[in-house]
Backbone as CSV, one residue per row, in Angstrom:
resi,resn,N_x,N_y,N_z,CA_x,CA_y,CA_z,C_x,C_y,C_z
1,UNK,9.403,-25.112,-21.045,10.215,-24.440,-20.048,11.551,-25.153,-19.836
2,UNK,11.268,-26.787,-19.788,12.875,-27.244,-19.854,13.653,-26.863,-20.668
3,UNK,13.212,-26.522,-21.940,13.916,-26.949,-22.887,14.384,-25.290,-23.648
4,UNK,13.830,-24.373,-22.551,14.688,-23.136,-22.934,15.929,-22.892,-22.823
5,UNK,16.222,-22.953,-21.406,18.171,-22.771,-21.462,18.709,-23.741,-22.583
6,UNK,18.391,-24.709,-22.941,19.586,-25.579,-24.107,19.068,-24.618,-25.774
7,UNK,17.697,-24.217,-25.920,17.608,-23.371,-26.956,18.228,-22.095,-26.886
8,UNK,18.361,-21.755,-26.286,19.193,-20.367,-25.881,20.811,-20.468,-25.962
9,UNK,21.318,-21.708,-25.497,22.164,-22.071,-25.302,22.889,-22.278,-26.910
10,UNK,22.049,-23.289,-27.653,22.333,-23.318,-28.856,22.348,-22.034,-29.653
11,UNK,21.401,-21.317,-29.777,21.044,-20.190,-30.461,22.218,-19.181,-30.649
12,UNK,22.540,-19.557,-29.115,23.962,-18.145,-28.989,25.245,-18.854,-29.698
13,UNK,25.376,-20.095,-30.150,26.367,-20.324,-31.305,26.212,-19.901,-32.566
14,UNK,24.584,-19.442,-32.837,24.111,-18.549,-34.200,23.748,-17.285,-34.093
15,UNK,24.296,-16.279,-33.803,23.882,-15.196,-32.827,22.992,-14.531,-34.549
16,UNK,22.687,-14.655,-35.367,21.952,-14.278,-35.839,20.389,-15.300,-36.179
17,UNK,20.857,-16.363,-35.308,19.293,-17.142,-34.987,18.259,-16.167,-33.921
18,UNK,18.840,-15.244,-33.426,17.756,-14.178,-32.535,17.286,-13.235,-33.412
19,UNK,17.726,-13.220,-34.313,17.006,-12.204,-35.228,15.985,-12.500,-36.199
20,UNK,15.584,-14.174,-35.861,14.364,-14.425,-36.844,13.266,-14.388,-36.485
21,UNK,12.943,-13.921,-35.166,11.717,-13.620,-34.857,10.776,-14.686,-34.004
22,UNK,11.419,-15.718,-33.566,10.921,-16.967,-33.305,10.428,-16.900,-31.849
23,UNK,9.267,-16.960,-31.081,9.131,-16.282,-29.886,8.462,-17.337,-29.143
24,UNK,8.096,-19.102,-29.970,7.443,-19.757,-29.347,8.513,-21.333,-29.537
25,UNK,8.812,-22.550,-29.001,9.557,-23.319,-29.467,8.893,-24.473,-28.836
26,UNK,8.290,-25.822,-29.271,7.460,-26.477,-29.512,8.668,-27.702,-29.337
27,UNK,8.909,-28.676,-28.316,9.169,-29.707,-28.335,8.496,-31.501,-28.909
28,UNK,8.293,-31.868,-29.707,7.522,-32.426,-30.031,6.376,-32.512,-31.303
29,UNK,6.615,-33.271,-31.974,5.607,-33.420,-33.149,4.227,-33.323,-33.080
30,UNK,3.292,-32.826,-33.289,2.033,-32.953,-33.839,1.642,-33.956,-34.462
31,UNK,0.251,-34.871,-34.191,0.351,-36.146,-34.754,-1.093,-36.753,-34.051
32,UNK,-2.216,-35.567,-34.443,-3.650,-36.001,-33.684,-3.915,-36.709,-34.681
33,UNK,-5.007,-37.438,-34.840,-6.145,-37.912,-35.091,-7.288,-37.032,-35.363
34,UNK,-8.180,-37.811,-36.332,-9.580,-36.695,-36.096,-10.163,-37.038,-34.348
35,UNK,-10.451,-38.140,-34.191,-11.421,-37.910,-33.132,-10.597,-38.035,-31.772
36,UNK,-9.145,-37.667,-31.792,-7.977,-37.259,-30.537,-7.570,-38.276,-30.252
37,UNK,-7.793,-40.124,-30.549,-7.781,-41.243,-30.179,-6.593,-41.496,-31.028
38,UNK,-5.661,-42.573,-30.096,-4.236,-43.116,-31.026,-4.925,-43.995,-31.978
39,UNK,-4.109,-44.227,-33.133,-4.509,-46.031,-33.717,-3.211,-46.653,-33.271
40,UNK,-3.517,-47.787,-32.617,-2.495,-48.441,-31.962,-3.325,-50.073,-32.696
41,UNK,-2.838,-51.558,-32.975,-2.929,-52.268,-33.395,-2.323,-53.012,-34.719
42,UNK,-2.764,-54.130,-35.150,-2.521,-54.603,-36.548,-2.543,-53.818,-37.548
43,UNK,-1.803,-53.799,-38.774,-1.942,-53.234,-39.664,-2.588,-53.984,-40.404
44,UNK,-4.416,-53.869,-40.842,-5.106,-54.870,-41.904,-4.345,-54.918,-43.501
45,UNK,-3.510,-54.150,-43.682,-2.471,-54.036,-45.190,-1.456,-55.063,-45.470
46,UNK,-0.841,-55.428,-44.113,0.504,-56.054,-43.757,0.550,-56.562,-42.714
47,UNK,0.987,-58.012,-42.701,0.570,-59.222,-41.926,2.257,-58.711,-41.423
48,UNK,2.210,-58.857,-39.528,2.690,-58.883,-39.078,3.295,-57.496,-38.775
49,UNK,3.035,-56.243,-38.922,3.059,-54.723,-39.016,1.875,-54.457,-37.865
50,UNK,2.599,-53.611,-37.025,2.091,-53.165,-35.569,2.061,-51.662,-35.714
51,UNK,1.006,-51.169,-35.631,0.953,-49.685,-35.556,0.723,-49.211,-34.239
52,UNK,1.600,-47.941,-34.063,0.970,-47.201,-32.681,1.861,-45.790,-33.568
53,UNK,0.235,-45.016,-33.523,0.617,-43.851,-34.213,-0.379,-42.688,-33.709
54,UNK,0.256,-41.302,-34.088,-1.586,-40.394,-33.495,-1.350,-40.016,-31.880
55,UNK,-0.103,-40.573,-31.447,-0.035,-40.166,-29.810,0.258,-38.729,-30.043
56,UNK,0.229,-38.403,-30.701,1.131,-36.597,-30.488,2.385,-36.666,-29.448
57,UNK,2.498,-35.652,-28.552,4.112,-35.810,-28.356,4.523,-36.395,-27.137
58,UNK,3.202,-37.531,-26.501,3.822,-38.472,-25.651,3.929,-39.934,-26.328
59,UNK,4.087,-39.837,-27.552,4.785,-41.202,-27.738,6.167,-41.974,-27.251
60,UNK,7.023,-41.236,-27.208,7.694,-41.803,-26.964,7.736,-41.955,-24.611
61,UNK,7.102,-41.185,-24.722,6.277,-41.454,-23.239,5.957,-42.776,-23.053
62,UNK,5.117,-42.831,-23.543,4.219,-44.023,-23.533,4.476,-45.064,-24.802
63,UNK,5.270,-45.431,-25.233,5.517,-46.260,-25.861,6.339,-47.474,-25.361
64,UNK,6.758,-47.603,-24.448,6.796,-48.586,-23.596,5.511,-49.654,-23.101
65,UNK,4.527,-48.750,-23.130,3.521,-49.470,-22.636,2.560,-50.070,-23.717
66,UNK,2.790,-49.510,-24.713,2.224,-49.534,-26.039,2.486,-51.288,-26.679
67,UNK,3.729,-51.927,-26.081,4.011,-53.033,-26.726,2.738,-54.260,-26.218
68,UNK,2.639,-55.425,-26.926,2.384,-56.788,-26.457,3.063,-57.156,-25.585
């Protein structure tokens, strides 16, 4: 819902971007896991490599809190 007026907004600089049919607009990446849980920790591959991955689209939400 925020993020309609600035898509609309943009769109009308492509006035043939309304004609593609697009009726849903998705802020945010996709990025589950199988069992819905982040992997956040060490990377066992690479010494000194920190993963936090799998949040879907509150990472950057919560990635503040995510650090050591």
């Amino acid at each position: 819902d925020r993020m309609g007026p600035y898509v609309e907004a943009a769109m009308s600089r492509v006035p043939a971007s309304f004609d593609t049919g697009i009726r849903t607009f998705f802020c945010g990446p996709e990025s589950f896991t199988p069992d819905l849980r982040p992997i956040v920790g060490p990377a066992p591959e690479v010494e000194g490599y920190f993963v936090a991955a799998g949040l879907n689209s509150i990472g950057i939400l919560t990635g503040g809190g995510r650090r050591r």
